[in-house]
C-alpha positions as CSV (number, residue, x, y, z in Angstrom):
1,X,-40.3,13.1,9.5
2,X,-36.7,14.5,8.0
3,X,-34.5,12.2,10.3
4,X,-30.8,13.4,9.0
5,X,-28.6,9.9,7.8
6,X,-28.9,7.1,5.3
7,X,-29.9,3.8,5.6
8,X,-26.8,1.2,3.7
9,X,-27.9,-1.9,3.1
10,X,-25.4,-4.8,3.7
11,X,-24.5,-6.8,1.1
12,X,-22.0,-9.2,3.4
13,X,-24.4,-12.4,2.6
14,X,-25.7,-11.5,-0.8
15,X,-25.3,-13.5,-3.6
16,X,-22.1,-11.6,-5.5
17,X,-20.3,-10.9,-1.7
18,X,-18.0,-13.4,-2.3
19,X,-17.8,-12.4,-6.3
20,X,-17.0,-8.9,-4.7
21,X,-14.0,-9.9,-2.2
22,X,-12.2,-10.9,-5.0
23,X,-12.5,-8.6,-6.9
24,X,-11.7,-5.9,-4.5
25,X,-8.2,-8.0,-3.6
26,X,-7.1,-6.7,-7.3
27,X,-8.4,-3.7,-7.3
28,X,-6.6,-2.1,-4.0
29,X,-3.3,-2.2,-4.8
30,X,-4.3,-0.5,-8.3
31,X,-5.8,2.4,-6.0
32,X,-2.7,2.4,-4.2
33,X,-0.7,3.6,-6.9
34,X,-2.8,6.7,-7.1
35,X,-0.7,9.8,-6.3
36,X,-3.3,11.6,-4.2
37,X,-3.7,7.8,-2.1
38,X,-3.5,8.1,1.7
39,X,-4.3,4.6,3.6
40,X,-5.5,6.8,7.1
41,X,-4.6,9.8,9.0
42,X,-1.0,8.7,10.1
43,X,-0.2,8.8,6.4
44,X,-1.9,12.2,5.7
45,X,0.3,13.2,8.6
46,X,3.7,11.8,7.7
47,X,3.1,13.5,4.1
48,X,2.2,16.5,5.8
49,X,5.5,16.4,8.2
50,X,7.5,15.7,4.7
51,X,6.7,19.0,3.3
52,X,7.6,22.4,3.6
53,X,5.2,25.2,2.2
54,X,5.5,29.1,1.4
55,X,3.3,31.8,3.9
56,X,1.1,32.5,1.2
57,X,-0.2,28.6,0.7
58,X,-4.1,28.5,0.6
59,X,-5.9,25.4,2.6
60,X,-8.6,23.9,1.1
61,X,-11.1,20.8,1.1
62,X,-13.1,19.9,-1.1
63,X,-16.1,16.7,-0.9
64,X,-17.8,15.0,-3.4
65,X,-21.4,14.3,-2.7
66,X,-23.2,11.1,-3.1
67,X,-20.2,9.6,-4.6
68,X,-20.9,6.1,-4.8
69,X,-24.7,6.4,-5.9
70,X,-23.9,8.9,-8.5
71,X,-21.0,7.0,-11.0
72,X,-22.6,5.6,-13.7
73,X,-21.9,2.1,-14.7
74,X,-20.4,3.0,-18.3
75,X,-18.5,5.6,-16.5
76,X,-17.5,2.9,-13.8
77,X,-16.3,0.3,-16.5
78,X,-14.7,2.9,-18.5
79,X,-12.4,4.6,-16.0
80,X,-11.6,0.6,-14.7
81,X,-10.9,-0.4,-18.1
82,X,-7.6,2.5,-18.6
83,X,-7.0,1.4,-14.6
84,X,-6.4,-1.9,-15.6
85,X,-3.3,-0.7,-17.6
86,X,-1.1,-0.9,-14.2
87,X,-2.9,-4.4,-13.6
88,X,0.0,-6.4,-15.2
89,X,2.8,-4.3,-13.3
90,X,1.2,-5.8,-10.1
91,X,2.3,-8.8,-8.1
92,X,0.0,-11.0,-6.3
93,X,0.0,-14.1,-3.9
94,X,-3.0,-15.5,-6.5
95,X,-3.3,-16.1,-10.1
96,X,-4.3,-13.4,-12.0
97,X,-7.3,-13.0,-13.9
98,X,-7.3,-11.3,-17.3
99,X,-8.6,-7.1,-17.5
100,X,-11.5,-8.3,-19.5
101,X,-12.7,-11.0,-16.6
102,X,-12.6,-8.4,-14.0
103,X,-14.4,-5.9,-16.2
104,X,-17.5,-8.6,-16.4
105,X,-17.2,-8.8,-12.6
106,X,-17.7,-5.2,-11.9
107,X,-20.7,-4.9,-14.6
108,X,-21.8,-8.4,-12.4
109,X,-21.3,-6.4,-9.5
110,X,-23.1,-3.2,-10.2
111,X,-25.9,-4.4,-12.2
112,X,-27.2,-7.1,-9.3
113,X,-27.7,-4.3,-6.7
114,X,-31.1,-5.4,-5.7
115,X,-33.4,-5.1,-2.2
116,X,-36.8,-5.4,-0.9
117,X,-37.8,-2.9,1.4
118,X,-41.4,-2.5,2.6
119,X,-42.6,-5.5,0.4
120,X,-41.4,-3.7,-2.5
121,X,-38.3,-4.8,-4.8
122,X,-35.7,-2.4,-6.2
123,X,-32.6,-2.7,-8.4
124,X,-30.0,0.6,-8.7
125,X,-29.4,1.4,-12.4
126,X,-26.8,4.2,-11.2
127,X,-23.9,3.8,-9.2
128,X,-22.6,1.6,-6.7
129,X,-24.2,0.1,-3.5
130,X,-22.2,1.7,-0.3
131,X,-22.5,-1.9,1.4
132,X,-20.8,-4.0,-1.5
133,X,-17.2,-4.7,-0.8
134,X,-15.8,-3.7,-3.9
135,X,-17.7,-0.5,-3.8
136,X,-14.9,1.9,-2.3
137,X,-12.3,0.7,-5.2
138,X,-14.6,0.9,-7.9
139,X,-15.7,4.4,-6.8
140,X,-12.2,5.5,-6.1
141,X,-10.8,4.7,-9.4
142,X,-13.7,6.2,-11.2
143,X,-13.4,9.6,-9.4
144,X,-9.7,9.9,-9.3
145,X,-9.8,10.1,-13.3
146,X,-12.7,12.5,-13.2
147,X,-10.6,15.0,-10.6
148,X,-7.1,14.6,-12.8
149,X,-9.0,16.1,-15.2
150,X,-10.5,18.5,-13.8
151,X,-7.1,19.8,-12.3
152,X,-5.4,19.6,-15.6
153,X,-8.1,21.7,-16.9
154,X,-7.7,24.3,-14.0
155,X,-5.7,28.0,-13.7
156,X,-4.4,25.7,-10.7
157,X,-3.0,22.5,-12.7
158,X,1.0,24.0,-12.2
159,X,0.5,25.4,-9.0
160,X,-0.8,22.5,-7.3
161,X,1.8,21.6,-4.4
162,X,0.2,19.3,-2.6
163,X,-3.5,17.3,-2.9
164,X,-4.4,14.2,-0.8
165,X,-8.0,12.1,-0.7
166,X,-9.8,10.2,1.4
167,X,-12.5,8.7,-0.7
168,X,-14.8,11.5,-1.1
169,X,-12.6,13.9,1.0
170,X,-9.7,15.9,-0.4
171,X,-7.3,18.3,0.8
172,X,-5.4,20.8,-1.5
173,X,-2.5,23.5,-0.5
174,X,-2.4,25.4,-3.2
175,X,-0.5,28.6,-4.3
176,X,-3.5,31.1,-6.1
177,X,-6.3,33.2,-5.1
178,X,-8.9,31.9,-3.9
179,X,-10.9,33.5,-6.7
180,X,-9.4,30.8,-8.7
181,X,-10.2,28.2,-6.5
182,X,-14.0,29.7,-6.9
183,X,-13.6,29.5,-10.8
184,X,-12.2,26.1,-10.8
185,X,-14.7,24.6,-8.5
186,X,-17.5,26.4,-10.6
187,X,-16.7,24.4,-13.6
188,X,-16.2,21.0,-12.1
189,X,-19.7,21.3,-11.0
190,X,-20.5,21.7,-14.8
191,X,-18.8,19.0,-16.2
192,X,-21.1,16.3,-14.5
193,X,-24.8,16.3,-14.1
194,X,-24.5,14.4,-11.2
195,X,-21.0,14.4,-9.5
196,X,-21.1,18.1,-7.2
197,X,-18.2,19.1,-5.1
198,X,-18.4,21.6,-2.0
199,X,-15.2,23.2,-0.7
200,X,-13.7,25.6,2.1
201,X,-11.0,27.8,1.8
202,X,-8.7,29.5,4.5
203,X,-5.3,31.3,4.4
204,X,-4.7,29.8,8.0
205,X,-6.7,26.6,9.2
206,X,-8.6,24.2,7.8
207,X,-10.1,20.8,9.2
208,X,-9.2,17.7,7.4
209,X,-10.8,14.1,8.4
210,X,-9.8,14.2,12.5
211,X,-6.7,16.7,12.0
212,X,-6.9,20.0,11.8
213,X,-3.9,21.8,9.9
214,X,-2.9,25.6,10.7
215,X,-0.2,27.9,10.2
216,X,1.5,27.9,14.0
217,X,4.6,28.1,16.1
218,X,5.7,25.4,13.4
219,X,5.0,26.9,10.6
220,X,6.5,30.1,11.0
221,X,10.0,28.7,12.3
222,X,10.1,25.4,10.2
223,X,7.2,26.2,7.3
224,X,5.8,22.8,8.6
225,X,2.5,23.1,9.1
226,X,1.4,22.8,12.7
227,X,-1.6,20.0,13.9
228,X,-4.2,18.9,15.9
229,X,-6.1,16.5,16.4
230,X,-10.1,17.5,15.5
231,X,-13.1,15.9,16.6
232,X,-16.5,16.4,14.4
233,X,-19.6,17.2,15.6
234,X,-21.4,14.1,14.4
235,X,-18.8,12.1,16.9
236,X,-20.7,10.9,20.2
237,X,-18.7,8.5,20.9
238,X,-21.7,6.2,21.3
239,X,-20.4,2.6,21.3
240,X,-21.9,-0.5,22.5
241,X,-23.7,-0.5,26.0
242,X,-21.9,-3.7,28.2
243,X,-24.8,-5.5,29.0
244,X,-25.2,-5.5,25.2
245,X,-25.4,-9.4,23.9
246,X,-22.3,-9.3,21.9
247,X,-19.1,-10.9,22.2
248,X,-16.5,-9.8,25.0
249,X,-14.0,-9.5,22.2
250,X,-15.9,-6.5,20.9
251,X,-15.8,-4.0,23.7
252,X,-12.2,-5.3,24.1
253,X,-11.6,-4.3,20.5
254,X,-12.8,-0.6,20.9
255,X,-9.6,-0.2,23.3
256,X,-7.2,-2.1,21.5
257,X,-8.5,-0.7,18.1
258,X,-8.1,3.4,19.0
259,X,-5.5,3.3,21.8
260,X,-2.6,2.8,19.6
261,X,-4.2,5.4,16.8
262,X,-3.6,7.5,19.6
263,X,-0.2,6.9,20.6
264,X,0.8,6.1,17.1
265,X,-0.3,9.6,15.8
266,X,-0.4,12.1,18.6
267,X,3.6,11.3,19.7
268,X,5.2,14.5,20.8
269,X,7.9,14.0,19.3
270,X,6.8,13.6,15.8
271,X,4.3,15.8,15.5
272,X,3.0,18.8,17.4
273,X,-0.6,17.3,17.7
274,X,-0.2,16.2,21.5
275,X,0.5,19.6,22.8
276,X,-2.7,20.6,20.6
277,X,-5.3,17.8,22.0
């Protein structure tokens, strides 16, 4: 049976959970600093609404697949080592641990991923479990070194107006042909046996976590790009059922959790994604 999905294993009461709370506490402002950093889709859209861009700008996203599972540990540790640079430039409300302490935590970390499933034990010996707490930080560092250099290396590294990730998800407007944008993509999936990126490319839409960004009204009078709000396939909106045995609070919290998303990033009067919903 090919049933599409994977199954994450949750690592909120195993034994380095804890271990891996604190270290993601120093690790997240260090991801913060990154250029291409965006916290959620209000700041994707008030760096969008910040920027004016030329008719001939190309739209592209690009995702990495597997990300977590396929880092290495040495690459991991390597990449977090250079990271740790910005480390000391950081305030925080707690003492901080040396580089060299957190670097044993993450090799802690990634080399006790272990499970039983079907009576059988595992341990991962590549990358990071997706349900450690640390995972998304670890990963992010690891992959934002690996894309600068790909960049740098690419007929697009001068041209590059504007580039934005989520995680695995980026967004590039770019000034080149897209033939370039072939070329360049062709040799990042080269210079990693494991890491592979997939991309789309349009002169006037493209579809971008749940916005999708075109050349409109806006665009053309302001060269703001216009906005909508998107809504993927894969959403069913399937939440809890009420009689299900679970707290009040929770069905309370699916209201209180998206209603001011809403409001927050669909205001007429900041954006144009309202009149596009």
């Amino acid at each position: 049976m090919n049933v599409p999905g994977r199954p994450i294993i949750s690592q909120c009461i195993g034994p380095v959970e804890r271990l891996g709370r604190y270290l993601d506490y120093f690790l997240l402002p260090l991801v913060k600093t990154q250029k291409t950093y965006i916290a959620d889709t209000g700041d994707l859209i008030r760096n969008i609404e910040n920027c004016t861009f030329d008719n001939n700008v190309l739209l592209i996203t690009y995702d990495i697949t597997s990300l977590y599972t396929n880092l290495r540990f040495e690459e991991i540790t390597e990449t977090l080592q250079k990271a740790l640079d910005e480390h000391d430039k950081i305030e925080y409300s707690i003492t901080k641990p040396t580089k060299q302490f957190l670097i044993e935590i993450t090799k802690l970390i990634l080399s006790n991923n272990k499970f039983t499933f079907h009576g059988n034990s595992y341990r991962r010996i590549i990358g990071a479990s997706m349900g450690a707490t640390a995972s998304p930080e670890i990963c992010d560092i690891a992959i934002y070194n690996h894309i600068n250099s790909i960049l740098k290396n690419s007929p697009i590294s001068e041209k590059n107006i504007f580039h934005k990730r989520m995680k695995d998800d980026g967004l590039l407007m770019v000034k080149v042909k897209e033939s370039k944008i072939d070329f360049m993509f062709e040799n990042a999936n080269k210079q990693h046996d494991l890491l592979k990126f997939t991309y789309e490319c349009n002169k006037q839409s493209i579809k971008f976590l749940d916005l999708e960004i075109f050349k409109g009204e806006r665009f053309k009078n302001a060269g703001v790009l216009d906005l909508k709000c998107f809504i993927k396939k894969t959403e069913k909106f399937q939440y809890l059922h009420k009689n299900s045995n679970h707290p009040i609070s929770n069905f309370k919290s699916f209201i209180k959790g998206e209603t001011p998303t809403m409001i927050v990033n669909f205001k007429p009067e900041k954006n144009s994604l309202m009149k596009n919903c």
